[in-house]
VEXDREN-2710 file (C-alpha; in Angstrom, 1 decimal):
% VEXDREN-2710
k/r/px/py/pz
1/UNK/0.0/0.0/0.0
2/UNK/1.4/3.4/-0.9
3/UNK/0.2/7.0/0.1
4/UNK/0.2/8.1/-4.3
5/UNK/-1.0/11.3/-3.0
6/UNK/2.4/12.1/-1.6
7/UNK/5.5/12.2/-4.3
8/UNK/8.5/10.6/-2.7
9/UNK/7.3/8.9/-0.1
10/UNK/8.0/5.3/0.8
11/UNK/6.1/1.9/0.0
12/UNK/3.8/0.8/2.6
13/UNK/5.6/-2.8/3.2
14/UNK/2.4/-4.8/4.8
15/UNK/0.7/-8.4/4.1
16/UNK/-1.5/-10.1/6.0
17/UNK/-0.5/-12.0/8.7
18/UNK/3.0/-10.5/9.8
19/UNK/4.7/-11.0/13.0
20/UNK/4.6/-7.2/13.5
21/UNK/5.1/-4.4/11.9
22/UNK/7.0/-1.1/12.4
23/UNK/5.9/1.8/12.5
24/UNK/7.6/5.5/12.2
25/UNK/6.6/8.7/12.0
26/UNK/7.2/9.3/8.4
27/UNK/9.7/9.1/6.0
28/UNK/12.9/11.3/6.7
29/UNK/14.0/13.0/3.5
30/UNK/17.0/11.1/3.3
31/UNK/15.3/7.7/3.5
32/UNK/12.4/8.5/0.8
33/UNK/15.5/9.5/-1.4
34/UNK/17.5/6.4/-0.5
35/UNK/14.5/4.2/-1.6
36/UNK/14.7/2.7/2.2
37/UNK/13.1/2.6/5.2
38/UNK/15.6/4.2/7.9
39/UNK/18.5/4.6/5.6
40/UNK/20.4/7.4/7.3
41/UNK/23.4/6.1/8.7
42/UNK/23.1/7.3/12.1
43/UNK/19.9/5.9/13.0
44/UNK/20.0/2.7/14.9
45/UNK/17.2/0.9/13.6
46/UNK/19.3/-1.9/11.6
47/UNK/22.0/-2.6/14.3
48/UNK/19.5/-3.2/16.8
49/UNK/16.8/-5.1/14.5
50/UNK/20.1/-7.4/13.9
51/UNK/21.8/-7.5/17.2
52/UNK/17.7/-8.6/18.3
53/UNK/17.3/-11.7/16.1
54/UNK/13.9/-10.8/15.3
55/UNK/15.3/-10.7/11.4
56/UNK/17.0/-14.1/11.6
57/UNK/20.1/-12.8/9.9
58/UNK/22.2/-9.3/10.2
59/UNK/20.0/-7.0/7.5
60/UNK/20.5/-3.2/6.3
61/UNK/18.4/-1.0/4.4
62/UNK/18.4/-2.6/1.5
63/UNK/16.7/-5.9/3.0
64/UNK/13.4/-3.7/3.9
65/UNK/11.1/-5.1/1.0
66/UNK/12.6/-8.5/1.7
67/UNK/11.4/-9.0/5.1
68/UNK/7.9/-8.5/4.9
69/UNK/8.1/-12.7/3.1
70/UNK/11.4/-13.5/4.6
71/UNK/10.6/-13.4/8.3
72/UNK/7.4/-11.4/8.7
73/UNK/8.5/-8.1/9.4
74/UNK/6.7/-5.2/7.8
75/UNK/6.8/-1.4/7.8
76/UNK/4.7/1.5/7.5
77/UNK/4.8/4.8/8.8
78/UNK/2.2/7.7/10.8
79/UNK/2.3/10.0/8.2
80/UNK/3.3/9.8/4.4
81/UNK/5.1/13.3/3.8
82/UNK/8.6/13.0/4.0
83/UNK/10.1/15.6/6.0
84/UNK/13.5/16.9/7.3
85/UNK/12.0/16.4/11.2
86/UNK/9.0/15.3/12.2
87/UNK/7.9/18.2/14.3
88/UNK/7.2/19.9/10.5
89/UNK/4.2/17.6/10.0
90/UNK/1.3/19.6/10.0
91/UNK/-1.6/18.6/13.3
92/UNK/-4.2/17.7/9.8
93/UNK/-1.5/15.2/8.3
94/UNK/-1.1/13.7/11.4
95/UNK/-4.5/12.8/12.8
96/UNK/-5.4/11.8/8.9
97/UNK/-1.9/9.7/9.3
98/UNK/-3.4/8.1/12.1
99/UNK/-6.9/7.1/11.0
100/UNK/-5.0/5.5/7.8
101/UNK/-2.7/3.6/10.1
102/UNK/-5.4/2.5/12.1
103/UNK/-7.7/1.0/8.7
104/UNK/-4.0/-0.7/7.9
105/UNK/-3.9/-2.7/10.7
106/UNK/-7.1/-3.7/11.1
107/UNK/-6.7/-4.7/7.2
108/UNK/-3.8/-6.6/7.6
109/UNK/-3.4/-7.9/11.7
110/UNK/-0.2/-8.3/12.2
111/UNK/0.1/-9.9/15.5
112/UNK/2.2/-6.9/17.1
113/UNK/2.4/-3.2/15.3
114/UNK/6.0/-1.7/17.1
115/UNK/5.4/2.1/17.6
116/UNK/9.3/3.5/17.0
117/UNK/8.6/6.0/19.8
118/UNK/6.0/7.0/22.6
119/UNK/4.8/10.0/20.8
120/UNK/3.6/8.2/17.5
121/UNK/1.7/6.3/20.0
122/UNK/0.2/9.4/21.6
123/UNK/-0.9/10.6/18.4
124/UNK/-2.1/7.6/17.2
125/UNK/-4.3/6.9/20.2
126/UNK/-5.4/10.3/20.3
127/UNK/-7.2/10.7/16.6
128/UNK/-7.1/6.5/16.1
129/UNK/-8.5/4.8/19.2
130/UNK/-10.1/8.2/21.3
131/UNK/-7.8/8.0/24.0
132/UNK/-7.0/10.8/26.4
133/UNK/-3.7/12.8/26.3
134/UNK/-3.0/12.8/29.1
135/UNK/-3.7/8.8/29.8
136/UNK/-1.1/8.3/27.3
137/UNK/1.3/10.4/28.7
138/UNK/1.6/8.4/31.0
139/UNK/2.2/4.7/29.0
140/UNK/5.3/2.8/30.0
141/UNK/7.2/1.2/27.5
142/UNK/6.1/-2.7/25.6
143/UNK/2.8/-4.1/24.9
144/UNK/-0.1/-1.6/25.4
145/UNK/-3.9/-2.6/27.0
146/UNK/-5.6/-1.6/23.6
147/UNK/-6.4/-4.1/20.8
148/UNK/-6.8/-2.9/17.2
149/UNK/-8.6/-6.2/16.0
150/UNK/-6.5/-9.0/16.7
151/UNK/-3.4/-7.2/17.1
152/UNK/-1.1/-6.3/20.0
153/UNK/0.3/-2.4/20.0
154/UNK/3.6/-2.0/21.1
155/UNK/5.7/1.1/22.0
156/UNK/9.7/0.9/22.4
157/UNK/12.4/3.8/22.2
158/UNK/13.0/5.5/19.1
159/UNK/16.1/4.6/16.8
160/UNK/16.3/8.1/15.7
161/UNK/20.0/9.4/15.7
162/UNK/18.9/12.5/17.8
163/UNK/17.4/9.8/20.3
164/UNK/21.2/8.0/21.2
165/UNK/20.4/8.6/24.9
166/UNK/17.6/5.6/24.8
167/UNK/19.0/3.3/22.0
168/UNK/20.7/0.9/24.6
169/UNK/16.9/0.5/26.3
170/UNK/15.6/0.3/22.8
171/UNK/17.5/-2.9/21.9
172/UNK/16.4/-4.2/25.7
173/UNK/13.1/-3.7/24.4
174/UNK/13.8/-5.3/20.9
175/UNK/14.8/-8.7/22.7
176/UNK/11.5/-8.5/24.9
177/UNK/9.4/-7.9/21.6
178/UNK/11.2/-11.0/20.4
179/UNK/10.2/-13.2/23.5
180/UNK/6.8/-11.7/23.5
181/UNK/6.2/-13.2/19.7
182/UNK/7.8/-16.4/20.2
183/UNK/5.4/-17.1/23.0
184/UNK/2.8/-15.8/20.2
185/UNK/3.9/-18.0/18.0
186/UNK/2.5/-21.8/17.6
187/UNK/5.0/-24.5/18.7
188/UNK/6.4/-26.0/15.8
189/UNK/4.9/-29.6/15.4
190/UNK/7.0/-32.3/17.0
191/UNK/8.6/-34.8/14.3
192/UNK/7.2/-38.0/13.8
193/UNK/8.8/-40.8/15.4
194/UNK/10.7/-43.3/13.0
195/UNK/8.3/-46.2/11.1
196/UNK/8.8/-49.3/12.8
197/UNK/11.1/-52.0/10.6
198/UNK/9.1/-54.6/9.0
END
């Protein structure tokens, strides 16, 4: 799914059924350029989604439109515009941002959508779910008491380069979002013993 209203931006990388999906605020200039979700080379995103093992495998940039099939990882952001900061999205963009994000995931249920940051959160329960301001203010970090359909919402740290103060608690919170799916996940079926010799 794509935003074709907004030049530049970035593919919506979802399919039904993911593991989870995360979510930004929008695409950062650099990134929309780059063709690649978190593609600036300061942001932490791709050292921590390796260093997690939620990806299986050390992945970059470039691996973004391989995950979604590879190992059920999608992305999507808030808002479409790409911007230098998101502080320059406009209060319309982003409760329209929100009510698009929340039609996504009830389209698609993935079984965790990852907020990349309290404050996407916030807005998002604000103009998607009704919540209160300051109720969500006062959210800790990890799995959140709302349910959009089937799925689980989830808030960790931000990645972002101008975040570097949180991204050692971000990665503590990418190995709990790991756990949390793998006890989401069905037990893989035991093998069958050996056929008995004639």
């Amino acid at each position: 799914m794509n935003c074709p209203q907004v030049p530049g931006s970035l593919p919506h990388l979802l399919a039904p059924g993911l593991r989870v999906i995360f979510i930004g605020y929008n695409p950062a200039i650099y990134s929309a350029r780059a063709g690649h979700y978190y593609a600036r080379p300061g942001n932490r995103f791709w050292v921590h989604l390796s260093q997690s093992g939620l990806a299986g495998r050390p992945v970059g940039p470039e691996d973004d439109r391989l995950l979604p099939a590879e190992a059920g990882i999608g992305f999507t952001d808030l808002c479409c515009r790409p911007t230098v900061r998101a502080e320059h999205l406009t209060r319309d963009e982003i409760a329209a941002g929100a009510r698009r994000l929340h039609a996504e995931l009830l389209r698609f249920q993935p079984r965790i959508a990852c907020f990349s940051g309290r404050g996407i959160y916030q807005h998002f329960g604000r103009h998607a779910l009704g919540l209160a301001a300051g109720e969500l203010a006062r959210r800790p970090y990890g799995e959140q008491p709302e349910r959009i359909g089937r799925t689980i919402p989830w808030v960790i740290p931000s990645s972002s380069g101008l975040a570097s103060r949180w991204h050692a608690l971000r990665l503590e919170w990418l190995h709990r979002l790991r756990e949390a799916l793998e006890a989401l996940e069905p037990p893989a079926p035991s093998p069958l013993p050996p056929a008995a010799a004639p």
